[in-house]
N, C-alpha and C positions, 0 to 999 in steps of 0.2 A: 504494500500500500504506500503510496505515494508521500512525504512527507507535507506535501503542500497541495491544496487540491487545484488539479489541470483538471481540465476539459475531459470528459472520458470520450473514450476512443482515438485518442492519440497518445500512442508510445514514445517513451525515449525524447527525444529532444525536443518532438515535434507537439508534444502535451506542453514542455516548456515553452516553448518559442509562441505558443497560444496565448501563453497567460502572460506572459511580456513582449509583445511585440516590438516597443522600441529596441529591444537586446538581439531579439532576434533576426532585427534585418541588417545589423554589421555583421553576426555570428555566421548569418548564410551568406552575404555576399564576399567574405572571408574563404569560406570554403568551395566558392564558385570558383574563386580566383586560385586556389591552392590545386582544386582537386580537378575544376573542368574545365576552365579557359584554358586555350590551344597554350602548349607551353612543350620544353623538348625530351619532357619524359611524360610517355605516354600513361594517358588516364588509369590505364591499367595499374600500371606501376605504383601513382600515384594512390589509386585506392588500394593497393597492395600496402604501402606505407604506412598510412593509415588505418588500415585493418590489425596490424602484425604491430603496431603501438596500444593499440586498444585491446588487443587481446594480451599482452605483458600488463597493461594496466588491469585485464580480469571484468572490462567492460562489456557484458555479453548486446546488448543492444546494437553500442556503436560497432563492436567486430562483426555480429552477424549484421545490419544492415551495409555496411562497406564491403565486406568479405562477400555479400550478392551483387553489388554493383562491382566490385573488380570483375567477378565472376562473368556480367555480361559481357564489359569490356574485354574478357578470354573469351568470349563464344562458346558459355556456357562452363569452360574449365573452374570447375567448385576445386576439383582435387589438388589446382597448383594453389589456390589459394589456402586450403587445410593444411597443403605441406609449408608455405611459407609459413603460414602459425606455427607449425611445429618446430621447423627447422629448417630455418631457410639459407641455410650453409649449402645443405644439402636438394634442397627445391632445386625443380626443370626451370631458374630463371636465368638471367642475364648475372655478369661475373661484376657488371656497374650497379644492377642493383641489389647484389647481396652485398657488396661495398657500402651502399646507402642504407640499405636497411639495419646495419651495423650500427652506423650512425644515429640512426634512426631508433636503433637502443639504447645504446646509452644517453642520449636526450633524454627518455624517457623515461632514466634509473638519475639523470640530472644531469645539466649543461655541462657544467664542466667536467662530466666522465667521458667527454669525445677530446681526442688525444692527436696534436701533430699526425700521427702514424694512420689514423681513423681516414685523416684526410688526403692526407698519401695516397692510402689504397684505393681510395675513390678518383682520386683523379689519373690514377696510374691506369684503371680502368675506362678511364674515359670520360670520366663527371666533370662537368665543368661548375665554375665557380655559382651560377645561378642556381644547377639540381644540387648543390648543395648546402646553400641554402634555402631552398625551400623543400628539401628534405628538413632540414632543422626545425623549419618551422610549421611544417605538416605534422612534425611529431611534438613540438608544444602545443601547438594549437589540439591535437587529438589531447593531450596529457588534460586541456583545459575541457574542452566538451567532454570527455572520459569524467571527470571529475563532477561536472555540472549533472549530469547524468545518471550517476550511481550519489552524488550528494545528496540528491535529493529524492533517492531512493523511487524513479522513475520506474514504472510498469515496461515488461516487453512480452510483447508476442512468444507462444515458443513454435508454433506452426512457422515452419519457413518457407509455407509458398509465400506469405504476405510479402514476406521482406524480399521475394523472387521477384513477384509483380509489382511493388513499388519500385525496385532497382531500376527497372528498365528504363520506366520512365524516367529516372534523375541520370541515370549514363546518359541519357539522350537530350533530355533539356537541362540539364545543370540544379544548382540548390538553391538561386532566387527564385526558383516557380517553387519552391516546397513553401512561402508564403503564401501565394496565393492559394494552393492547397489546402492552408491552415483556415485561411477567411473563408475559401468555398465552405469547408466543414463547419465552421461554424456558423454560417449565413443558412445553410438548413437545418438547424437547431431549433 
């Protein structure tokens, strides 16, 4: 049960982002900008990032609703995304972004545990100064909705087609339309 009452029928952030809306339209055009405007690591990756921060923070919401939009962004690959959760040393992905998602941990365990040597290997691999940071900050920014999330001790779905058939939509239009999502639902209240 929720510690503050949202709206029912919005999970996870999107209960929040109801009940404050002025918070929630920096919070989503923040993550437009991180996760789906054109940029030179692909969205995939991007919600891979994201996903594999929130699941170290133990945020089941944010890792299953990201870890389904990375997923579409794989053409439906669920499996690379579980294995990046697990271990993504060892995950089918790119050798730049298991470099970043490194990164992308220790942010997450706290800024200053990413190390000269962190950055190294990411650029050795090919990350340039930009997917680096906004690696950095994909994964403060997740460390901060992760926290806002489970702070408030926010309801989730555990049927995961929802979170299948909501992803689609946001891989495709991005997370300033998950406002007006917010006002649709509640406009037929």
């Amino acid at each position: 049960m929720p510690y503050i009452q949202t709206p029912e029928g919005l999970p996870g952030i999107r209960g929040l982002f109801a009940f404050r809306p002025e918070t929630a339209k920096p919070m989503s055009e923040l993550a437009d900008v991180l996760l789906h405007e054109p940029g030179t690591l692909s969205p995939a990756d991007r919600e891979l990032i994201a996903t594999y921060v929130s699941s170290q923070n133990d945020c089941f919401y944010c890792q299953t609703a990201h870890g389904a939009i990375a997923a579409c962004h794989l053409n439906g690959d669920e499996e690379t995304v579980q294995e990046v959760k697990r271990d993504f040393e060892h995950a089918a992905i790119s050798d730049k972004l298991k470099a970043l998602l490194a990164i992308a941990g220790k942010v997450q365990r706290g800024g200053k545990s990413v190390q000269p040597e962190d950055i190294e290997r990411a650029r050795r691999e090919g990350a340039t100064d930009l997917e680096i940071h906004d690696t950095v900050l994909i994964a403060a920014a997740f460390c901060m909705y992760n926290r806002y999330v489970d702070g408030l001790a926010t309801w989730a779905p555990t049927d995961l087609a929802g979170f299948r058939e909501r992803a689609a939509g946001v891989a495709r239009d991005g997370y300033v339309g998950v406002l007006g999502y917010i006002k649709a639902v509640q406009a037929g209240r």
